[in-house]
C-alpha positions in Angstrom: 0.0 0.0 0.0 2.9 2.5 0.9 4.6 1.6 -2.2 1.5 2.3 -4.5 1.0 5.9 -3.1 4.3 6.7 -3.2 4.3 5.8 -7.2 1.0 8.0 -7.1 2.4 10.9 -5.6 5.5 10.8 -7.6 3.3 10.3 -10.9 1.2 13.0 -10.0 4.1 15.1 -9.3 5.4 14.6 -12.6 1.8 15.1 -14.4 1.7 18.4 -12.9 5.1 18.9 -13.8 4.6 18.0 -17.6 1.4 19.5 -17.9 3.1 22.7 -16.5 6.6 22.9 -18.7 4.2 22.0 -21.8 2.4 25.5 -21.4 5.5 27.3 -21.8 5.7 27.3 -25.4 8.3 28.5 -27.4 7.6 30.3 -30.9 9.4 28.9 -33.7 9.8 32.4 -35.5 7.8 32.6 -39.4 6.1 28.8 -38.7 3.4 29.0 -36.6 4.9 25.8 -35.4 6.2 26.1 -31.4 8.5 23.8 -28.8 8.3 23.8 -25.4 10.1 22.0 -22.4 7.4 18.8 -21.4 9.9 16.2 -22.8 11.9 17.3 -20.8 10.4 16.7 -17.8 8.9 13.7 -18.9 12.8 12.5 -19.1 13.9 13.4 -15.9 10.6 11.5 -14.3 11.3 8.8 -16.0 15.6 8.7 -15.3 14.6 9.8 -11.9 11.3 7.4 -10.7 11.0 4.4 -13.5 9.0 3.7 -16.3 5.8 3.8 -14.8 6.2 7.4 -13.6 7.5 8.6 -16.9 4.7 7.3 -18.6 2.3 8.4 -16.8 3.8 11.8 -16.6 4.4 11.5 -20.5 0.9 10.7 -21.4 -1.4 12.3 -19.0 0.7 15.7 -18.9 1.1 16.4 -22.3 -2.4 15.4 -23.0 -3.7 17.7 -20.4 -2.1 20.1 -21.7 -3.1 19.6 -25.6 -6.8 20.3 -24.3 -5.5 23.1 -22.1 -4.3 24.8 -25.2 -7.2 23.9 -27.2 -5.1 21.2 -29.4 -7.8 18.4 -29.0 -7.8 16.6 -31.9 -3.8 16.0 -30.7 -5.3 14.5 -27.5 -5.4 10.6 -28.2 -2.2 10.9 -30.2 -0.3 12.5 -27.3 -1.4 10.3 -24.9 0.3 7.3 -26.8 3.4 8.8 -27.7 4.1 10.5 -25.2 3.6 7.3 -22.4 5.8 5.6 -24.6 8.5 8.2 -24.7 8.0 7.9 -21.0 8.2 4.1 -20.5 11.2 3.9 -23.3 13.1 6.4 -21.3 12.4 4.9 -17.8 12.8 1.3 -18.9 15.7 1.1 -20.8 17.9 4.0 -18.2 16.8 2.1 -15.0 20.2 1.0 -14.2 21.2 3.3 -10.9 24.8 4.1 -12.6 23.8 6.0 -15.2 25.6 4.3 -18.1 22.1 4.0 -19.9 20.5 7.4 -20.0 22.0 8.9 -23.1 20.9 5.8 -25.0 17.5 6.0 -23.5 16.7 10.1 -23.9 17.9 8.6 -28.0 15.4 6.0 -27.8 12.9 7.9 -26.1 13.5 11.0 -28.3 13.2 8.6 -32.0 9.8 7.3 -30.4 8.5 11.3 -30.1 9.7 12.1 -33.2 8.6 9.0 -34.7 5.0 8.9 -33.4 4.6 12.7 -34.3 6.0 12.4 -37.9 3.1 9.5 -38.5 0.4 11.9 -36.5 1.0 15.0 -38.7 1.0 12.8 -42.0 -1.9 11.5 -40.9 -3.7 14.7 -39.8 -2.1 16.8 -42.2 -0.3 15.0 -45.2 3.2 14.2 -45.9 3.9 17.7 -46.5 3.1 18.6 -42.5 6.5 16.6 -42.4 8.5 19.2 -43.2 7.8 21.5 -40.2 7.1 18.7 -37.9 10.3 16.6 -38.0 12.8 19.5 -37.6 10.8 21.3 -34.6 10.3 17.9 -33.0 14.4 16.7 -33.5 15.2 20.9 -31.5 12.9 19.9 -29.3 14.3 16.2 -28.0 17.8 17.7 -28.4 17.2 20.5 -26.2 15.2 18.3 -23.5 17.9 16.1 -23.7 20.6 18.2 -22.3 18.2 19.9 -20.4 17.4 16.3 -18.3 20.7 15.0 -18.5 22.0 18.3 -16.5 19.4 18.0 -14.2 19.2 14.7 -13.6 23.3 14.6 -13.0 22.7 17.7 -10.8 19.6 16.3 -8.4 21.1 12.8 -8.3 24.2 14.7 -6.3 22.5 16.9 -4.3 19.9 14.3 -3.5 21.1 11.1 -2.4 18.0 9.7 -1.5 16.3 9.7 -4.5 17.6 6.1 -5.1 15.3 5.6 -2.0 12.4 7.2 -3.7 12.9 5.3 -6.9 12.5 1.7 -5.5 9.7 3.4 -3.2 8.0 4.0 -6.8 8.9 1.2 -8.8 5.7 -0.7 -10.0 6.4 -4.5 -9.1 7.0 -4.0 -5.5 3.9 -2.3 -5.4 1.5 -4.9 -6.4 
């Protein structure tokens, strides 16, 4: 029981999180195309707390946000691809040394960019690719170093959050 609402807490903390850093858009100047700083966050959940807690801050943060900024008809798209960018990312860099983050922010960033690139051609045509793919590929690269800082950063000045990871993991809260 401890274990569950500790992986609640955390996963809402990282919704809120997400949802919040999504709202801060960036303008991509003469495209009315923008970028903002959710992946981000959705990385660091997931390096931080696990898989479970990066997807849920991946797919119920972003999509909160889409129908916070009126972008509904992105709603059931971002909720897929952005979980998966969360459980990529927190699956594959679970190991506590940190060797496998920069391989998983990759992964998790080719599964955004991916799952957006097939969204916009199918919304929008193949032509929608040529804004999409480039704002998308600025986007991962910038939440990427972003995460990667902060992630270095939090893990030294916070030793405990080692603690709070296993505290959140999902099999030893069933």
């Amino acid at each position: 029981m401890k274990r569950s609402i500790c992986l609640l807490s955390m996963s809402a903390l990282g919704v809120v999180l997400t949802f919040t850093a999504s709202l801060i858009r960036i303008p991509v100047p003469s495209v009315r195309w923008f970028f903002h700083l959710g992946d981000a966050v959705i990385f660091i959940m997931a390096l931080l707390f696990g898989p479970v807690a990066g997807c849920i801050a991946g797919a119920l943060g972003s999509s909160w946000a889409d129908v916070q900024m009126g972008l509904t008809v992105w709603v059931p798209m971002t909720l897929v691809i952005k979980g998966v960018e969360g459980l990529v990312v927190g699956w594959i860099g679970q190991d506590q040394n940190g060797s496998w983050e920069v391989p998983s922010l990759i992964a998790g960033s080719v599964v955004m960019i991916a799952g957006y690139a097939v969204a916009s051609v199918f919304l929008f045509g193949w032509p929608a690719l040529i804004w999409e793919v480039p704002v998308d590929l600025v986007q991962c690269s910038v939440a990427m170093i972003l995460s990667l800082f902060l992630v270095r950063n939090i893990r030294k000045r916070f030793p405990n959050i080692p603690k709070l990871k296993e505290c959140a993991e999902w099999k030893k809260s069933i």
